[in-house]
C-alpha positions as a printed Julia matrix, in Angstrom:
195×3 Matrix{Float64}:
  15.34  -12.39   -7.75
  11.53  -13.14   -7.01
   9.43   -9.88   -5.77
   8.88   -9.9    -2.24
   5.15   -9.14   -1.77
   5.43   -7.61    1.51
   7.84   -4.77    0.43
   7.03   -4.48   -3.31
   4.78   -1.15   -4.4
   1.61   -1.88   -5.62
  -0.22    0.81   -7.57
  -3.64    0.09   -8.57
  -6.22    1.97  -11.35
  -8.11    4.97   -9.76
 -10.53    4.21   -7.19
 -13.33    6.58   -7.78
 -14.21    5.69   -3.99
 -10.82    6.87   -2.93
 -12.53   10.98   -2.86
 -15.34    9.76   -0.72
 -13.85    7.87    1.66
 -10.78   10.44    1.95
 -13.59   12.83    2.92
 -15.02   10.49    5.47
 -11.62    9.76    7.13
 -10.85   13.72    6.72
 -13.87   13.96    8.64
 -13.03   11.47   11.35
  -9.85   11.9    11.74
 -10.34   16.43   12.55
 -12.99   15.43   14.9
 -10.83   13.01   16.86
  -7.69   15.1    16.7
  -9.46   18.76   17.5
  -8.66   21.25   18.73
  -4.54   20.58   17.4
  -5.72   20.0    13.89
  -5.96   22.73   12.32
  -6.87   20.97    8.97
  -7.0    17.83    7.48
  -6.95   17.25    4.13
  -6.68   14.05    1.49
  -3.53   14.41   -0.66
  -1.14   12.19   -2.63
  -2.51   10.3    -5.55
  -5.72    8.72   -4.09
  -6.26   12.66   -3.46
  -6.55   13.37   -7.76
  -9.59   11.95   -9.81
  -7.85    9.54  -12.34
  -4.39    8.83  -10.98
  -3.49    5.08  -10.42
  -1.87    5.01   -7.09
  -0.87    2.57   -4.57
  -3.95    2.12   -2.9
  -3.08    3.59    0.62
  -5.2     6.62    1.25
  -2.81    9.86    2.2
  -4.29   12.29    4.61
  -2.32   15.54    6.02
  -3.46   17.41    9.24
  -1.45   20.76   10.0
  -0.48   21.3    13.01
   1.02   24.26   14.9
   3.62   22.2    16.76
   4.87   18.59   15.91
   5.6    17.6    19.15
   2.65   18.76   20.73
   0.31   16.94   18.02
   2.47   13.76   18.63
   1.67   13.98   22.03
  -2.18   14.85   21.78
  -2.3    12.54   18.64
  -0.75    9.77   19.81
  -3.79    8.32   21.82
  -6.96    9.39   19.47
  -4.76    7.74   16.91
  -4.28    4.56   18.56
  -7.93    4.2    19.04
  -8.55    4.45   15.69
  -6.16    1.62   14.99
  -2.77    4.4    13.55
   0.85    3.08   14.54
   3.52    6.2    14.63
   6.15    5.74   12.64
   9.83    6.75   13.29
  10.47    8.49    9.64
  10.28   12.15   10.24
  11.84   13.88    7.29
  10.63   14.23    3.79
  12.3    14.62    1.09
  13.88   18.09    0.28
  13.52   18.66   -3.37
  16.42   18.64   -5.55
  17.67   22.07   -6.09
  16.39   23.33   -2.9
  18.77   24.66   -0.37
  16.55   24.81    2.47
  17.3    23.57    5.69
  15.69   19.83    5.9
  14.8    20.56    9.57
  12.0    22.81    7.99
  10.95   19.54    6.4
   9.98   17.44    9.31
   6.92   15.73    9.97
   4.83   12.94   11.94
   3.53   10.15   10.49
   1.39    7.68   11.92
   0.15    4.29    9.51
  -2.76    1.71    9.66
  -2.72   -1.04    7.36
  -4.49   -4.75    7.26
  -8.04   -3.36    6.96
  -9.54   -3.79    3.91
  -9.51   -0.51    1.68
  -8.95    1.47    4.67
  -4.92    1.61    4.45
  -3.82    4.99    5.52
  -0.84    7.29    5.88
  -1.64   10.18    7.94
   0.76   12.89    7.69
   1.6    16.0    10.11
   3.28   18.74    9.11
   4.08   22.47   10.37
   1.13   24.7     8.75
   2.97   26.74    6.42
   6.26   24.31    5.95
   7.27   23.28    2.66
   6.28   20.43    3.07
   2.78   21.03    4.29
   2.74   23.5     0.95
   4.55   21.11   -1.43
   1.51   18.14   -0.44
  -1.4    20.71   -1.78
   0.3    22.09   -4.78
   1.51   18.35   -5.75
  -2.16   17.46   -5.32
  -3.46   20.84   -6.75
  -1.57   21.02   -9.78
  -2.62   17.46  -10.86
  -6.5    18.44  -10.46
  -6.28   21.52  -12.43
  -4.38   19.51  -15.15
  -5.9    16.7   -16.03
  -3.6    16.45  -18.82
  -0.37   14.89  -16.89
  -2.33   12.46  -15.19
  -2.34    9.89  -17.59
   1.98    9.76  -18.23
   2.46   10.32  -14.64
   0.28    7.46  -13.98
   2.08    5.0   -16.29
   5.28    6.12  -14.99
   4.24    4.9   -11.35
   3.04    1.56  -12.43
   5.8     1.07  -14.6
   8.1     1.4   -12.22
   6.46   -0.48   -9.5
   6.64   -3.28  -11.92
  10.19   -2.6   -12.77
  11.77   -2.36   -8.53
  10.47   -4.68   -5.86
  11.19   -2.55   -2.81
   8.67    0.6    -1.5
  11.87    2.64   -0.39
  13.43    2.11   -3.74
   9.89    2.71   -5.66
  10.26    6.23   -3.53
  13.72    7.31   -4.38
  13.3     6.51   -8.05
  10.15    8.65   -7.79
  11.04   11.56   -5.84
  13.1    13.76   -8.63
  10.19   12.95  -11.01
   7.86   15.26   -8.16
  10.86   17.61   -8.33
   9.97   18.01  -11.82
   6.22   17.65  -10.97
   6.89   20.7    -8.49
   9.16   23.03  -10.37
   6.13   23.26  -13.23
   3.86   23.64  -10.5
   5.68   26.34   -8.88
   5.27   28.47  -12.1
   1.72   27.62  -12.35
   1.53   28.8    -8.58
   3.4    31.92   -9.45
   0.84   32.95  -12.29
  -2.48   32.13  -11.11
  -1.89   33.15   -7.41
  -2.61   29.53   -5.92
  -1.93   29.39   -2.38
  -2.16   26.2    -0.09
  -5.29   27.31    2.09
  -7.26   29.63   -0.49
């Protein structure tokens, strides 16, 4: 079956332009939302120096209350060209018994500018998930080391699967594993999400 270039994952070498402009969005984007943004912050793959990733720039602002940002969000974002999306869960790692209402989120997207795709997402400060995006991103940076097989797994297997939501399922356990070494690294050095 031919790949259908609207819904097949793309992932890309690292951009080292990826850091600055994450920055300059993270910059834009706490200005516009203040005073519900508590912080914004560049995360995902674009987020680590050397990791191929789809090239969609992933941005997370916590928030105190999701329904309140979507409602003070929802206008500033507009503006600034961000569609909200109707997914509101993320995935709840494998192994983890936690209630998935704990993982709920916002997301708004802008695509169709050039090098400026974006995901912005919103999550609960202190959820999981608002946790699990930093140490994902954390880990990576302090070990340079896994960058390079995690890497080749991604393209690989947006080569092998010509669907985004399949790309995604395939590669959620492999950030379960991702996260359960992480978790020990947290454990020993003390990391914490807002140190």
């Amino acid at each position: 079956m031919p790949r259908n270039p609207m819904l097949a994952p793309l992932v890309v070498d690292h951009d080292p332009t990826w850091h600055r402009r994450g920055l300059a969005l993270a910059d834009e984007l706490r200005s516009a939302l203040a005073p519900s943004a508590l912080r914004v912050e560049h995360i995902g793959s674009t987020g680590i120096p050397g990791m191929a990733a789809k090239p969609i720039l992933d941005l997370q602002v916590s928030v105190h209350d999701l329904d309140d940002a979507a409602r003070a969000f929802d206008g500033p974002l507009a503006d600034l060209g961000f569609e909200r999306s109707r997914h509101r869960h993320d995935h709840v790692p494998a192994g983890c018994d936690d209630d998935p209402e704990r993982w709920t989120k916002r997301l708004w997207s802008r695509s169709g500018r050039p090098d400026e795709d974006v995901n912005l997402h919103v999550r609960v400060l202190g959820s999981p998930n608002e946790r699990l995006a930093l140490l994902f991103r954390d880990w990576f940076r302090v070990h340079p080391e896994a960058i390079p097989a995690y890497a080749r797994f991604k393209s690989v297997l947006a080569d092998a699967v010509d669907d985004t939501g399949v790309y995604t399922d395939v590669k959620d356990p492999v950030v379960d594993l991702v996260i359960t070494v992480a978790e020990s690294w947290a454990a020993t050095t003390g990391w914490t999400p807002h140190a």
